[in-house]
N, C-alpha and C positions, 0 to 999 in steps of 0.2 A: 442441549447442554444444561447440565444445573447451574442451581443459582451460585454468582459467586462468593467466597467467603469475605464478609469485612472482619479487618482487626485492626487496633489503636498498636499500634507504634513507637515505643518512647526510643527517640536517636539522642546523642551528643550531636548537641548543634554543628558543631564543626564535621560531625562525619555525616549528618542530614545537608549541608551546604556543599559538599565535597561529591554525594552521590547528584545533588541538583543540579552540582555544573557539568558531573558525567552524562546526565539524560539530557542536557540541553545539547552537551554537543555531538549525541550520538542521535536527536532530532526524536527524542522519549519523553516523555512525562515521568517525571521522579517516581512515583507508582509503578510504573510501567518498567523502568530501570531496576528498580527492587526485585520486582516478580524473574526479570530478568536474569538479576546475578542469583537469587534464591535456585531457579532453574539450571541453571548451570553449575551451582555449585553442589546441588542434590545428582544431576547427573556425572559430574567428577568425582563425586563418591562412592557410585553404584545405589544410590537411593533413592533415585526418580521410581515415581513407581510407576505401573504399566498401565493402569487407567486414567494417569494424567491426564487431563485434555492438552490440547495444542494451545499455545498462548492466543488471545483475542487480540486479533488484526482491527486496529483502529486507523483513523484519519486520511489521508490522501489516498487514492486507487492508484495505481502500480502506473506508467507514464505508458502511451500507448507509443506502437512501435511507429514511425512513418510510415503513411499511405496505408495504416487500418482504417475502420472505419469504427463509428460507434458503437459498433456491433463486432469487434473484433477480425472483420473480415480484411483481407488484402484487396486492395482500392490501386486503381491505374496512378489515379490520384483522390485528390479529398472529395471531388464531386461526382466522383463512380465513369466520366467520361470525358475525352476530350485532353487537352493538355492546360488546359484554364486560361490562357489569354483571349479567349474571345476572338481571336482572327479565323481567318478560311478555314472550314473545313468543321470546325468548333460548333455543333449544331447541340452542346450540352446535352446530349444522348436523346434527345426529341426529333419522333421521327417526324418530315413535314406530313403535313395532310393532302390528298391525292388531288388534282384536280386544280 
């Protein structure tokens, strides 16, 4: 991806406070809110153009589903065996040793 472009910005306070409290509560960075309505409003015009990049995905990773694992994999449960209370039968996927 290239690099990205900086630009200086001059807002009316009241409409740079009005877009801060939109990114805060859409859980954006005022930056990130801009690039956002800018994107949306070049493609409601037919002016996005086709080499666009995809907007840069920041902050938290997407919430894993129950019983993945790390690794994205589907898990009986979180410890790959057993039903996790540790009672009968619960040998935590360790097989004994013979003998």
């Amino acid at each position: 991806m290239s690099e990205r472009k900086k630009i200086l910005l001059r807002l009316d306070p009241a409409v740079h406070d009005a877009v801060a409290r939109w990114a805060a509560d859409e859980l954006r960075s005022t930056n990130a809110q801009i690039e956002f309505l800018l994107r949306r409003a070049l493609g409601d015009a037919g002016r996005m153009p086709g080499d666009a990049g995809r907007p840069v995905r920041r902050g938290r990773p997407p919430r894993r589903r129950e019983g993945e694992g790390d690794d994205g994999v589907a898990r009986d449960d979180a410890r790959g065996a057993g039903d996790g209370d540790g009672g009968a039968g619960d040998d935590g996927g360790v097989e004994p040793e013979p003998g």
